[in-house]
N, C-alpha and C positions, 0 to 999 in steps of 0.2 A: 504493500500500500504506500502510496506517493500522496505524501500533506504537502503545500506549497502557503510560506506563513509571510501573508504582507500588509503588517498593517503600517498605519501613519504616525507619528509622536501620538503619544498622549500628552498633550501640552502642560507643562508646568512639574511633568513627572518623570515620562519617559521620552527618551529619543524614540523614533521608528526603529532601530536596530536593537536596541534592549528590549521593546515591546517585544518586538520576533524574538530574540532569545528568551523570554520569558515565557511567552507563548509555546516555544520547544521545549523547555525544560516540562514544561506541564503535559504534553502529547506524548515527551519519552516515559514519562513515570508510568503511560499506559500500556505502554509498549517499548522501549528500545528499540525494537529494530524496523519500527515506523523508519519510512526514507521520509526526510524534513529538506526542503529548500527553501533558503530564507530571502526573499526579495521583498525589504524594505520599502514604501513609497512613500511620495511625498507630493503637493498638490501647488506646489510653489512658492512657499511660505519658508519659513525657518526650516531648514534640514534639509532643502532640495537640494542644494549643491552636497553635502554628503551623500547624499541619494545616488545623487547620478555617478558620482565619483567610485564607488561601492559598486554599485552595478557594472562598471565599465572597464574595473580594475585599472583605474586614473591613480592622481598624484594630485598635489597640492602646491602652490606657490606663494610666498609670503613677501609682503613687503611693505612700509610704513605708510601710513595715511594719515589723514584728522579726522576724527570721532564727530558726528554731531556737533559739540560744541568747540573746536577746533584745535582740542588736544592731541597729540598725536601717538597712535598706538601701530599694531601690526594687526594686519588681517591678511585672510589670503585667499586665493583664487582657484577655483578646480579646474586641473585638463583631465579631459575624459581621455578614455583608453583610444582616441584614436590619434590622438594627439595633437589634433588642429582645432577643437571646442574647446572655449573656454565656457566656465561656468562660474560669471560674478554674481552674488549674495547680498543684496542688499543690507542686507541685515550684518552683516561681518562690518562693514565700514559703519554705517549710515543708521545701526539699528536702534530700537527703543533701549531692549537689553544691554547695551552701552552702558545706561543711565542711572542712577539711583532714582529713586521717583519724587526726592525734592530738586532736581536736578533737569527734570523735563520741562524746558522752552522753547514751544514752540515756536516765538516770535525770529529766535536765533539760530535756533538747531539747522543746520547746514546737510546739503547729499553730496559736499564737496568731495571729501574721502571715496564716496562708488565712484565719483571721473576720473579720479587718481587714481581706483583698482583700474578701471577700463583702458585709461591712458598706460598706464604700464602694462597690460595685458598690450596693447597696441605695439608699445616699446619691446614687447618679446617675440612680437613676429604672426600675435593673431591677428584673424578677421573675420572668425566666426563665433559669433556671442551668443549664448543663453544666460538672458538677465532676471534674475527670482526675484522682486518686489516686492516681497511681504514683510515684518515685524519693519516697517522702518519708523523711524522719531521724530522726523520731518512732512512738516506741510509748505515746505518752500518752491511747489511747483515744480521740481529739480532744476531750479537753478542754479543751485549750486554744482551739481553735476555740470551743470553747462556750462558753468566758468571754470570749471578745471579742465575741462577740456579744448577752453580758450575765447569760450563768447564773452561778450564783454555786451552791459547793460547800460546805457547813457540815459540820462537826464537830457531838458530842453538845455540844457548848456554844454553836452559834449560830455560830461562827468560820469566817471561811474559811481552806478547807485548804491549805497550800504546795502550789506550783506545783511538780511532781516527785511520781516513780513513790512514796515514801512519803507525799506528801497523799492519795493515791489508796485508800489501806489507812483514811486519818482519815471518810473520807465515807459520813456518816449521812443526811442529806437533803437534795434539791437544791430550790433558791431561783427561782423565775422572775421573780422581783417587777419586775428590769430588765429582761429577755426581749426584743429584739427584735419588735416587735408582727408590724412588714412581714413575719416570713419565714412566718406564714400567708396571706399573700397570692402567695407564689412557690411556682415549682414549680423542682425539682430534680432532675435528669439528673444519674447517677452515673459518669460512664466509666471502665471496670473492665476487666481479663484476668484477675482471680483470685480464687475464690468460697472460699477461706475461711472459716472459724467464727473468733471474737474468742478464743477459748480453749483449751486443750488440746492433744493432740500435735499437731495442725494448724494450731492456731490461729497469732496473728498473733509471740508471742513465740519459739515455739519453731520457727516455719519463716522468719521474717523477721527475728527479732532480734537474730542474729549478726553479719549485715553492716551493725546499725547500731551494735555496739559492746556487746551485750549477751555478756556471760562467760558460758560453760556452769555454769560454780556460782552464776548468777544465773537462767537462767531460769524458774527454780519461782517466785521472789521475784515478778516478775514476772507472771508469769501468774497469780499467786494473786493480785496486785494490780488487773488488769484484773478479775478474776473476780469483788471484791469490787465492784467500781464497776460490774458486770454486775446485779449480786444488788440493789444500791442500784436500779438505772433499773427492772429486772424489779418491783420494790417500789413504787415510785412511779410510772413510765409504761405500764405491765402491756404490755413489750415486752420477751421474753427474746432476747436479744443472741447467749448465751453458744453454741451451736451455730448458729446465723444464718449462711448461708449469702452470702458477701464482710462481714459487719460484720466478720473480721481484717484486713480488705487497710486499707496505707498505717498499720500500727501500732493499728488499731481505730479510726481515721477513718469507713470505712463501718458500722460499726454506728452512731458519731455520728451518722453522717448522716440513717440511717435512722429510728432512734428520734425524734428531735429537730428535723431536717427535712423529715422524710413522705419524704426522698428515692429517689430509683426507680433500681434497678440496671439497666443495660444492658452487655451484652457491649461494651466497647471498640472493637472493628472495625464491629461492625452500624452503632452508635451514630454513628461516622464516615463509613460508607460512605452511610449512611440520609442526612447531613446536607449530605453533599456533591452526595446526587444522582447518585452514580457510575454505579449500572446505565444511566442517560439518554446519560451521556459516555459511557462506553466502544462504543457502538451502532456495528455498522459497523467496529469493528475487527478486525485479523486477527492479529495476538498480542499478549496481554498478557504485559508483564514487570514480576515481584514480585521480593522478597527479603530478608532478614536478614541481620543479623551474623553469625548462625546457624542451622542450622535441621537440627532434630532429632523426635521423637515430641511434644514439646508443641507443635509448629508447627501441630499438627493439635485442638490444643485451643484455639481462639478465638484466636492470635496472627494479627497481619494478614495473611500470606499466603492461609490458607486462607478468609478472609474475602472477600479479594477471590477468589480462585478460584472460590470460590462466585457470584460476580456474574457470571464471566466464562462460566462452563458453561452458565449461564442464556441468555447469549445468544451461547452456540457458539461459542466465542473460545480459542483454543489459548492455554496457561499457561503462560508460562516462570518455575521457579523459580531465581534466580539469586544466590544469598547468597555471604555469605562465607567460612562453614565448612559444610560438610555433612561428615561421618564415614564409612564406608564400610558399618555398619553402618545407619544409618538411610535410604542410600538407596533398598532395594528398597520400603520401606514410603512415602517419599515418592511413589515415582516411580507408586504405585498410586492416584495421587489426580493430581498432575501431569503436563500431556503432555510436559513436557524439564523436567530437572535437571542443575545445574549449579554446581561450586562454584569460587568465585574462587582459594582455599589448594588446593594439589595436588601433582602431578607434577612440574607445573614452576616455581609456586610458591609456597613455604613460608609456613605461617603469621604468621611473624612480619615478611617482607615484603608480605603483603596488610595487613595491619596498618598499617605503618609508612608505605607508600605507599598506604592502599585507594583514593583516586581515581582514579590509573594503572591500579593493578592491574584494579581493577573495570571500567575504561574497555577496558580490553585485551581482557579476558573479554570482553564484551560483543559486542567485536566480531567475537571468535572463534565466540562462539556464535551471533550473528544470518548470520555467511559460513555456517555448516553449515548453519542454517534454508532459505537462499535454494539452498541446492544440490538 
């Protein structure tokens, strides 16, 4: 019997690669000689770039940037096993988890550090990018990405504008004259879970910008600041941003992207599963186990469970969903997509002990759920 174990982090607990070992350790206690294949996934978010790098038998590359608030650390870059993709991380430079959370400002917090990862990825001879967008601490539009990679932002006098959500209100015309020449020679993979617009009740301030530190008696300031630097690129790049479907995700990053680097959105899980080759591995299995930290009605909206679900229907492969919370309310609507659900917090136990211990916890599950499978 062939298990094939891929779930996604449990956020805040487990990485996606502990989950699956965890997962294993609980399917061997039923059996040892269970064959286990462990294919980790990830939906765009924090852990894609180890995802893919895992998957592809890649490497890693390091080198100095500034943080959000313009300290400078080390973050690094994945080449995947074929050795001309790179894979930058928003979140390694530019992320919230950077931060202490009296320490999150969003007026300041800079995406300079990911232009810096991109421009040194450039500097080593790539020019094929997959850029993951999620956990970032910035609502700066990626402007700041854009000035490390050499745009420059004037004012009606030629100046360039402060670096903060108020330079963003000064800009009259953007400068290319340093421009990055290489990024018309690369191409750019967006990986994304959230098609937001840059603006409005949807947009990236008023549905993202709370947990980076933005006050409700701040978000119009804001939004009307994006809005302004939407009207600017609309004007000069004859690319409107401002309803753009993912240009709000990671603070208005994806519209950067797009405008600026021809960048191409793909659904986060596709974009994963497509890279790893998953439907090839998983062939010849007879259950696949997935899961999250939790899993509810957006599980069903491009989060990696139902991504790989979809791989595994394809080739007639029973689904186990095995996360960490599921609610009692969202299971019948799960369960009309999956062939078993399952949640680690329950009965017996509490959420704040699947928490506190989720590698046991989830180990335990595992193995209570693959005994009922085999009975």
């Amino acid at each position: 019997m062939k298990v094939v174990i891929s779930p996604d982090s449990f956020k805040g607990t487990l990485t996606a690669l502990e989950a699956a070992h965890a997962i294993e350790k609980g399917i061997k206690r039923v059996n040892e000689d269970i064959e286990t294949i462990l294919l980790p996934v990830a939906d765009g978010g924090e852990g894609t770039m180890a995802t893919l790098v895992l998957a592809t038998n890649g490497h890693y590359t390091k080198t100095t940037v500034l943080d959000p608030l313009g300290r400078e650390i080390e973050a690094s870059f994945g080449v995947l096993g074929n050795q001309t993709t790179c894979v930058i991380e928003m979140a390694s430079a530019s992320g919230i988890t950077l931060l202490h959370n009296n320490e999150r400002n969003p007026k300041i917090a800079s995406s300079f550090g990911t232009g810096q990862l991109i421009k040194y990825a450039l500097d080593q001879g790539f020019r094929d990018f997959i850029i993951c967008i999620g956990g970032s601490a910035t609502n700066d539009a990626g402007v700041g990405m854009l000035r490390a990679l050499g745009l420059q932002l004037l004012d009606q006098h030629g100046r360039n504008v402060q670096n903060s959500i108020d330079g963003l209100y000064e800009v009259e015309r953007l400068d290319f004259t340093n421009w990055d020449p290489r990024i018309k020679e690369s191409k750019f993979g967006i990986a994304c879970d959230v098609n937001n617009p840059l603006v409005g009740e949807f947009g990236a301030t008023a549905v993202f910008g709370p947990q980076k530190g933005v006050k409700a008696d701040e978000v119009q300031y804001f939004d009307q600041a994006l809005t302004h630097f939407a009207n600017v690129v609309e004007k000069e790049k004859g690319i409107r941003l401002h309803e753009f479907k993912g240009a709000g995700a990671a603070g208005g990053m994806g519209g950067a992207l797009i405008a600026f680097l021809q960048g191409e959105f793909h659904q986060g899980i596709h974009l994963v599963l497509d890279v790893m080759k998953y439907s090839e591995k998983i062939e010849g299995a007879d259950f696949v186990f997935t899961g999250e930290g939790k899993s509810d009605s957006q599980t069903l909206h491009g989060k990696a469970p139902i991504g790989v679900l979809k791989c595994a229907k394809q080739s007639q492969i029973a689904t186990v969903l095995l996360s960490g919370c599921i609610e009692e309310k969202d299971k019948q609507l799960l369960a009309e997509h999956f062939n078993y659900i399952y949640s680690v917090a329950g009965e017996s136990i509490s959420t704040e002990k699947a928490m506190q211990e989720a590698s046991i916890c989830l180990s335990q599950r595992a193995y209570e759920v693959f005994s009922k499978l085999l009975v």
